[in-house]
C-alpha positions as CSV (number, residue, x, y, z in Angstrom):
1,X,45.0,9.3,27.5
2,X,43.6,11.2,24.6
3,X,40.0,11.3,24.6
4,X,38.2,10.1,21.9
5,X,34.7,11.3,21.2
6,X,31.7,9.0,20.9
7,X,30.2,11.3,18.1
8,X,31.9,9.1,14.9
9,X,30.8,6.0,16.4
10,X,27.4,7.7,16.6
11,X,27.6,8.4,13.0
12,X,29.1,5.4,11.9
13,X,26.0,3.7,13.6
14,X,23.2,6.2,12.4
15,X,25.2,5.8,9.0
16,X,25.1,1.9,8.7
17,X,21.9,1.6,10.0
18,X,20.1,3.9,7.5
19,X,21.8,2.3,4.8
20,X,20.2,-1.0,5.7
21,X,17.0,0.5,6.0
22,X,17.5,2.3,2.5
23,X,19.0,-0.4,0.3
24,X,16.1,-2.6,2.0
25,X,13.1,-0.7,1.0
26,X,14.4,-0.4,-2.6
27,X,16.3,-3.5,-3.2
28,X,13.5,-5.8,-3.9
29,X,9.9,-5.8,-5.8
30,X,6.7,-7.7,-4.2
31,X,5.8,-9.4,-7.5
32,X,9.4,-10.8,-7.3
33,X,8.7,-12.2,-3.8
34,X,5.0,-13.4,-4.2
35,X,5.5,-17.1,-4.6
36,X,9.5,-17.3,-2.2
37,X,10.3,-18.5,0.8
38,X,8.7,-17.3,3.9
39,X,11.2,-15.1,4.9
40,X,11.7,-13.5,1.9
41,X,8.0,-13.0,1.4
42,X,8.0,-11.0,5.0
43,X,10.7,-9.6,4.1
44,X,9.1,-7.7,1.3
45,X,6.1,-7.1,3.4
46,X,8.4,-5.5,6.1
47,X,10.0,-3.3,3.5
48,X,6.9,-1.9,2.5
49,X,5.0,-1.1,5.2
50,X,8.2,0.9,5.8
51,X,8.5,2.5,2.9
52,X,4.7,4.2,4.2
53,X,6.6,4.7,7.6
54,X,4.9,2.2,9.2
55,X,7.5,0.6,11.4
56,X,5.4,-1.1,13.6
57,X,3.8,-3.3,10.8
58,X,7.7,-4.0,9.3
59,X,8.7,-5.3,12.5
60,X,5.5,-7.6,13.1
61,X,6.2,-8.7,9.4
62,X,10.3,-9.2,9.9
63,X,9.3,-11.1,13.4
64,X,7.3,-13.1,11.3
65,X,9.7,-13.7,9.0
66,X,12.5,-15.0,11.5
67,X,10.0,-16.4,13.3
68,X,8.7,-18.7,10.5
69,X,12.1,-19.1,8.3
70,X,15.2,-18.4,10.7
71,X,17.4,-19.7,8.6
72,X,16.7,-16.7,5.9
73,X,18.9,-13.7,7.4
74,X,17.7,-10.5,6.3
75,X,14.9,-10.2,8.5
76,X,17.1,-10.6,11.1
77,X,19.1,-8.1,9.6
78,X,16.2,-5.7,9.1
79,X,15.1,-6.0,13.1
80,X,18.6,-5.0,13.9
81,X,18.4,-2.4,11.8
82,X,15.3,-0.4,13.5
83,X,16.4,-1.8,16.7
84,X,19.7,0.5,16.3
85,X,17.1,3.2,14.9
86,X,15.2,3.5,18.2
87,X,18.8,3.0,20.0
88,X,18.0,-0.5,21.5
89,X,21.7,-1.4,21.5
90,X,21.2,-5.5,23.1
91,X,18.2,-5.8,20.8
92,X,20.3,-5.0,17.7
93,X,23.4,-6.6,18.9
94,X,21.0,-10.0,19.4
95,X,19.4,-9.7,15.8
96,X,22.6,-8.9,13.8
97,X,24.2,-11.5,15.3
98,X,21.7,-14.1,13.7
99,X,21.9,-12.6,10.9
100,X,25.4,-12.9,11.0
101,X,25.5,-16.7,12.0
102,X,24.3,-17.5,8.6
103,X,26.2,-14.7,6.4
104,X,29.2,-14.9,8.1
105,X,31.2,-13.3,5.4
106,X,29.1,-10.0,4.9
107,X,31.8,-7.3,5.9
108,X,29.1,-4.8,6.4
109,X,26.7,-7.0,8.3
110,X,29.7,-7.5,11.1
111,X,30.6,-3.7,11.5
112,X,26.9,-3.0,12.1
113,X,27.2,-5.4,14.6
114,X,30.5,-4.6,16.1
115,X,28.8,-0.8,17.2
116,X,25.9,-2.7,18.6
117,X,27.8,-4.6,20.7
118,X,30.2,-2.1,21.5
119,X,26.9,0.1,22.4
120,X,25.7,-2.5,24.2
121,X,28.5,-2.7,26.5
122,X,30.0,-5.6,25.1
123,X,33.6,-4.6,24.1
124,X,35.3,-7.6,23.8
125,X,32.5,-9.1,21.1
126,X,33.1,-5.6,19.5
127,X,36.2,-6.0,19.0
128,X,36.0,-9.5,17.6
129,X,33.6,-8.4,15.0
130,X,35.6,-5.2,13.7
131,X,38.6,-7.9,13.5
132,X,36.3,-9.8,10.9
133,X,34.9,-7.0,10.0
134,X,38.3,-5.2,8.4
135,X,39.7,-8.8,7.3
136,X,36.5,-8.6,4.8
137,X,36.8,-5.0,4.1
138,X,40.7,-4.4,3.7
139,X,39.8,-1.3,1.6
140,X,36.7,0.4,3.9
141,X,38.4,3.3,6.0
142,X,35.1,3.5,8.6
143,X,35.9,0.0,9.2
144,X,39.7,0.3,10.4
145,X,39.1,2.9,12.1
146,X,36.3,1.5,14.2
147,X,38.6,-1.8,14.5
148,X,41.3,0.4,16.0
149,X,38.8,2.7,18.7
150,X,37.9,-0.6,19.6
151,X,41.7,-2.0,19.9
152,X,42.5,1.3,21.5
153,X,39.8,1.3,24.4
154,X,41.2,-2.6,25.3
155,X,44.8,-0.9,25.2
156,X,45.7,-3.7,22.0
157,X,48.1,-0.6,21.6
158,X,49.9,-2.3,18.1
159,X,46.8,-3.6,16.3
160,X,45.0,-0.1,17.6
161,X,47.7,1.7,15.7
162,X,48.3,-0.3,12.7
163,X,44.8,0.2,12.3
164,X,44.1,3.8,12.6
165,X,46.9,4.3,10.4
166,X,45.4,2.2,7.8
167,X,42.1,4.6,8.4
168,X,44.0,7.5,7.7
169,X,45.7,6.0,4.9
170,X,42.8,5.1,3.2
171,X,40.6,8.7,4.0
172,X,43.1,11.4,4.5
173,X,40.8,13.9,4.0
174,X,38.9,12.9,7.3
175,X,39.7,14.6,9.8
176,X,38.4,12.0,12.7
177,X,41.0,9.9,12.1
178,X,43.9,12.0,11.4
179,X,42.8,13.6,15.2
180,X,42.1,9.7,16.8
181,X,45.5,8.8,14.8
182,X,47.2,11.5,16.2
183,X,45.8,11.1,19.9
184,X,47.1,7.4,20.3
185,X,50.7,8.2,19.2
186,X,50.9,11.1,21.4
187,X,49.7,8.4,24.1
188,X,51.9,6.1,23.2
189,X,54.9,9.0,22.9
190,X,55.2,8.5,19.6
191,X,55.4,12.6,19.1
192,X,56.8,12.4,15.7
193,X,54.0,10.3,14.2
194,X,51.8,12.9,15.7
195,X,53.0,15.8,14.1
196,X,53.1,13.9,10.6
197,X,49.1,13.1,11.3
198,X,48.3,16.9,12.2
199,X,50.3,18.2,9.5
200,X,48.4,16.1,6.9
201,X,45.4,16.7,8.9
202,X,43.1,18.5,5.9
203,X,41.1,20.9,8.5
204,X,43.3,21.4,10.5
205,X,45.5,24.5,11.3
206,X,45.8,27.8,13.7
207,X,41.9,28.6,14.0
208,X,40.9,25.0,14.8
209,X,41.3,24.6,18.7
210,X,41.2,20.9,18.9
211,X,44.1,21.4,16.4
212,X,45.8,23.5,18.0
213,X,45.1,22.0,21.4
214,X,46.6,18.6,19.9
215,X,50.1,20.8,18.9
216,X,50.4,22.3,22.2
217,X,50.4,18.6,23.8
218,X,53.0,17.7,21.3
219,X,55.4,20.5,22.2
220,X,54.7,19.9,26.3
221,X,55.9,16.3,25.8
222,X,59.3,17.1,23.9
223,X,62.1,18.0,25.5
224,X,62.2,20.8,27.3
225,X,63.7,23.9,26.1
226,X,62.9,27.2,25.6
227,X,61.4,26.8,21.9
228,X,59.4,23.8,22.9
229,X,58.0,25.6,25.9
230,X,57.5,28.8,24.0
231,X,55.1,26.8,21.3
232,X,53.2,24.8,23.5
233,X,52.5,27.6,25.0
234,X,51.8,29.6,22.1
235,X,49.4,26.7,20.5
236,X,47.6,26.3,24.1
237,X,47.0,30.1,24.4
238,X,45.1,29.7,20.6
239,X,43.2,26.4,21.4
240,X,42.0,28.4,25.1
241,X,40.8,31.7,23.7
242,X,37.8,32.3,21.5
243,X,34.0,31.5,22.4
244,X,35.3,27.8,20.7
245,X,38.3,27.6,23.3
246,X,38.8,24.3,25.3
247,X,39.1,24.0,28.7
248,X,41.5,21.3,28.8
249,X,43.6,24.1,26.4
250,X,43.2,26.8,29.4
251,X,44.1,24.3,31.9
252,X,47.0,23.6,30.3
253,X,48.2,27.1,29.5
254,X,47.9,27.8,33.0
255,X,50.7,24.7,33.8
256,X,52.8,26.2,31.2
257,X,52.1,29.6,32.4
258,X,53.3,28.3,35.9
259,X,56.1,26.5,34.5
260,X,57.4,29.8,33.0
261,X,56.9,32.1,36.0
262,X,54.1,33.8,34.3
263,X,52.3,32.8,37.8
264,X,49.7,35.9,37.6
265,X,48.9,34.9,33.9
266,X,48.4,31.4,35.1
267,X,45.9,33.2,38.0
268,X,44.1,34.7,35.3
269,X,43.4,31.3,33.2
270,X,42.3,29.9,36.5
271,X,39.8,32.4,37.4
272,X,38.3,32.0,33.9
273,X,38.3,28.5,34.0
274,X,36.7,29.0,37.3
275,X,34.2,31.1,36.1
276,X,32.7,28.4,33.6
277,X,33.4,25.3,35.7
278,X,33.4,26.4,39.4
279,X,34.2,23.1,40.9
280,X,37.0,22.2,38.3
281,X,39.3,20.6,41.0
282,X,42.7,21.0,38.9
283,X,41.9,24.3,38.5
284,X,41.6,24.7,42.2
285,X,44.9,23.5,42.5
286,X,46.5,25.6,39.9
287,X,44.9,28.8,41.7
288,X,46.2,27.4,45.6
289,X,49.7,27.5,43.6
290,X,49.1,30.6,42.0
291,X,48.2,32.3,45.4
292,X,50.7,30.7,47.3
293,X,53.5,31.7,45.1
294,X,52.4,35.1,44.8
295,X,52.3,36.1,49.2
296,X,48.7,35.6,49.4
297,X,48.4,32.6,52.0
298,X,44.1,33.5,53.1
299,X,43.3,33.4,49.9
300,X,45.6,30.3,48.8
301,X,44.1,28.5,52.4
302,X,40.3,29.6,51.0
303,X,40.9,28.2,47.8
304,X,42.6,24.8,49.5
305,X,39.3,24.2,51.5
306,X,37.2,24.9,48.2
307,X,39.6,21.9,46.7
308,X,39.0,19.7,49.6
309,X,35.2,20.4,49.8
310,X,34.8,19.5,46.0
311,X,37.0,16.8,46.4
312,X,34.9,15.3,49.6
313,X,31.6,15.3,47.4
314,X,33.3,13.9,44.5
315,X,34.6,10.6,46.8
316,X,31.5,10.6,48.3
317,X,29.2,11.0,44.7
318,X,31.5,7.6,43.6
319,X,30.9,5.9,46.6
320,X,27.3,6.0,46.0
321,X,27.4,4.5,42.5
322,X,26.3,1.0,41.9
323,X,29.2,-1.2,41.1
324,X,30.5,-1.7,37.8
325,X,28.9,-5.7,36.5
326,X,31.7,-8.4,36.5
């Protein structure tokens, strides 16, 4: 599978959470709060001591708030808010949550709390809150798009790509989601939809090596002739070479160099890939081919125990992990 990168969801969070923050501290006046509700009037009190960067004091006064008047939901809102600030992914995931038991129609209030929860570890309440979340916001891109990661990671293949594709629709000029668009059709073999998606991809193109990577995966999974070959091979070499180049992109240049008979170019991407990552175990196996087809059986019986030495330590590192929670 394609990987997708955690750094949009990163800035979707940092993104939503500042906004909260933001439209807080200016959205209401003291005098108009004096003589409210509790909650409101914490609220306020919260907002500015915020506003002077005290974030201490706007906690104790949004705690108050919920505390004294739970049923009023922006405090709750706000806690989740600097709880995402200071990364506590449960605590904001628990406060957005009451907030969103009493607004349960606030579009934005449920993405927040969809990345919490998916931060959290809790992808299947994620992915339950993006779902309301986009049925609210049919027209907010960040929202399909973090509906269909979410759909994607649970392998809800359809509903992942009917909603990446909305994403894209709505921003084509972001690149994210013409790349996460185009990495779930080429997973799901759908090779022409990915070449539509990096062709309209606006950054995209021959010096962009995640780009080009993307095209040389495209071409490997077509049928196989000598064109196709030729161009996947072509866009790999582009997406390997360069201080930017990608070592997925070398590894796979060196399968297409094998694949062409180009066995001491594929040699010579395995020694650099070996050179940055010493313990890379599919490069390993590339070079024990690579040395075995070319005579050179010490070498190729050398570079075999290597594998089986990093191999070894890698079965034994997973054996000492704690198991994964139920």
């Amino acid at each position: 599978m394609i990987a997708v990168s955690e750094r949009p969801w990163r800035r979707l969070a940092a993104r939503l959470a500042a906004a909260g923050l933001i439209a807080a501290l200016g959205a209401r006046a003291w005098q108009a709060c004096r003589y409210a509700r509790p909650g409101r009037t914490h609220l306020a009190r919260g907002e500015e001591a915020a506003a002077r960067g005290q974030f201490a004091e706007a906690q104790r006064e949004w705690e108050a708030g919920a505390r004294e008047d739970p049923a009023f939901p922006d405090c709750w809102e706000r806690l989740g808010d600097l709880a995402q600030q200071v990364r506590d992914a449960s605590g904001a995931a628990a406060d957005y949550q009451a907030a969103a038991r009493l607004r349960p129609d606030d579009g934005p209030l449920l993405l927040k709390l969809a990345e919490a929860q998916r931060a959290a570890g809790d992808e299947r309440g994620a992915l339950a809150s993006a779902a309301r979340a986009t049925r609210l916001l049919p027209d907010d891109a960040a929202a399909a798009w973090a509906y269909g990661d979410l759909a994607r990671r649970q392998s809800q293949w359809p509903q992942a790509l009917a909603a990446l594709r909305r994403a894209h629709r709505l921003a084509p000029t972001e690149s994210r989601y013409a790349r996460d668009l185009t990495g779930l059709e080429i997973d799901l073999r759908d090779l022409a939809g990915a070449e539509r998606a990096l062709a309209a991809d606006p950054h995209g193109g021959p010096g962009d090596p995640e780009w080009c990577y993307l095209m040389a995966v495209v071409c490997t999974l077509k049928p196989r002739t000598p064109a196709s070959l030729k161009a996947a091979t072509a866009y790999a070499a582009r997406a390997a070479s360069g201080g930017r180049g990608l070592l997925r992109a070398s590894l796979l240049l060196g399968q297409l160099y094998l694949e062409a008979g180009r066995v001491r170019d594929a040699l010579g991407v395995c020694v650099a890939v070996l050179r940055r990552s010493p313990d890379n175990a599919e490069a390993l196996l590339q070079r024990v081919t690579c040395l075995t087809r070319l005579g050179r059986p010490r070498q190729a019986a050398a570079a075999a125990a290597h594998l089986r030495r990093v191999t070894l330590r890698r079965e034994r590192f997973e054996h000492l992990q704690p198991p994964a929670p139920l």
